[in-house]
N, C-alpha and C positions, 0 to 999 in steps of 0.2 A: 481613051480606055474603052474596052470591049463593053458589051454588056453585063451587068452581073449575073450570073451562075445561081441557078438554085441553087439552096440548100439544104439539108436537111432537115429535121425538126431536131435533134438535140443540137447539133450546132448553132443554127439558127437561135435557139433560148439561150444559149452558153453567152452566145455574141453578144444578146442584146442586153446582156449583164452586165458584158465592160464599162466602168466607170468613166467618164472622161475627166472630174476632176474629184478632188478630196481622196486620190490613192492613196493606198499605205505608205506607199515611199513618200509622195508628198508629203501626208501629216506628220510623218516624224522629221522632214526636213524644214516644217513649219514650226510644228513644235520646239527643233533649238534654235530655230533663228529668234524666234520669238520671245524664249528664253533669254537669251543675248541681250534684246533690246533690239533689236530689228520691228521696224512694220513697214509693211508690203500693201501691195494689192493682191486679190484671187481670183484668177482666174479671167484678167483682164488683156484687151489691148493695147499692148505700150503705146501703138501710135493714130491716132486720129483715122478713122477712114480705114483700118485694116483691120480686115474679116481671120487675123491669126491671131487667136488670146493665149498669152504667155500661163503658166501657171503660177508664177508670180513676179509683181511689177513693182519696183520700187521706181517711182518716179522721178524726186527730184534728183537720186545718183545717174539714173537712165539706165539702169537695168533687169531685164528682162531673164528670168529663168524660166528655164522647160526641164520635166523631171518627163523622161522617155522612155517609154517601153520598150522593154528587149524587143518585141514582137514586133510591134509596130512602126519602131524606128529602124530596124536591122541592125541591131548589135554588132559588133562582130563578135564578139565572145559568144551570144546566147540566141543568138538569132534562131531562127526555126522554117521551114517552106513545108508550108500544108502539101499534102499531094495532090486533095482531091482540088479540080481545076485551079491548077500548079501553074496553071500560063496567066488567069486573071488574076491570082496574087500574088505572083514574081511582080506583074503591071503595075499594080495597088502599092504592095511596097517600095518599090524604086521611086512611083510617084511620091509619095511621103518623104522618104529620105531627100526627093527635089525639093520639094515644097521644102524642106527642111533648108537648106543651102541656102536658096532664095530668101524666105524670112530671116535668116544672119544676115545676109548680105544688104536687106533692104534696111535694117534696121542700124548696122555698122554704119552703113553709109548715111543715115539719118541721126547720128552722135550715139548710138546708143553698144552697151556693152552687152552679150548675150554671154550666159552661161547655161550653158547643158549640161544633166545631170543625168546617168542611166539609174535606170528603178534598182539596179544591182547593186552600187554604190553604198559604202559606210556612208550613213548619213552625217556623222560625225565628220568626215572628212567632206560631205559635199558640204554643209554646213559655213565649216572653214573657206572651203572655196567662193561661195555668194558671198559671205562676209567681208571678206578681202576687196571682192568687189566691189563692192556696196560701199567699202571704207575707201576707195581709192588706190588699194595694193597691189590690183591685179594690173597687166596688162595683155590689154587686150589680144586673142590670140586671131584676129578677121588681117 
């Protein structure tokens, strides 16, 4: 990847505000799992040695959820491409959505079940979805 691009100063403050864990979408999909009788890990890595931490890990089912930002994952529904240097964050985002791919894949092939959840999501229904999970109901889609 290129070098990073200055930025501005309100951007630059805006950035450095993004949360990486305890999102709104997160806590309220913590919040009914939890409810449920689910417990997890936060913000952890499912696997030994790997610098990718899930947003939440249930271990002994082997399941790993990530709750994804439109933004930063490429949605396709909510997606967005900044203008200003449009060429280093076209780069930045494609990389993510690899790294994205990769981490299923490495984890799939390591026994484990990943579920992605976009921040846009009924929480209610993503809910449902990790639970199923976590219960043994889903099958896996790798």
């Amino acid at each position: 990847m290129a070098e990073r691009p200055r930025t501005d100063a309100a951007t630059s403050a805006r950035l450095s505000q993004q949360r990486r864990r305890d999102t709104k979408p997160e806590l309220a999909l913590r919040r009914l799992l939890h409810a449920a009788g689910l417990r997890y890990r936060v913000d952890r890595a499912p696997l030994p040695g790997m610098r990718r931490r899930a947003d939440l890990v249930f271990t002994r089912a082997r399941v790993a959820v990530y709750v994804d930002g439109c933004f930063w994952h490429s949605c396709p529904v909510h997606a967005t491409r900044p203008r200003n240097n449009a060429q280093w964050w076209a780069d930045k985002l494609a990389a993510n959505v690899a790294r994205d791919r990769d981490t299923d894949r490495r984890l799939a092939e390591a026994g484990w079940t990943v579920v992605r959840i976009w921040e846009h999501e009924d929480p209610a229904t993503a809910a449902a979805e990790v639970t199923a999970a976590v219960r043994g109901d889903r099958v896996p889609e790798n």
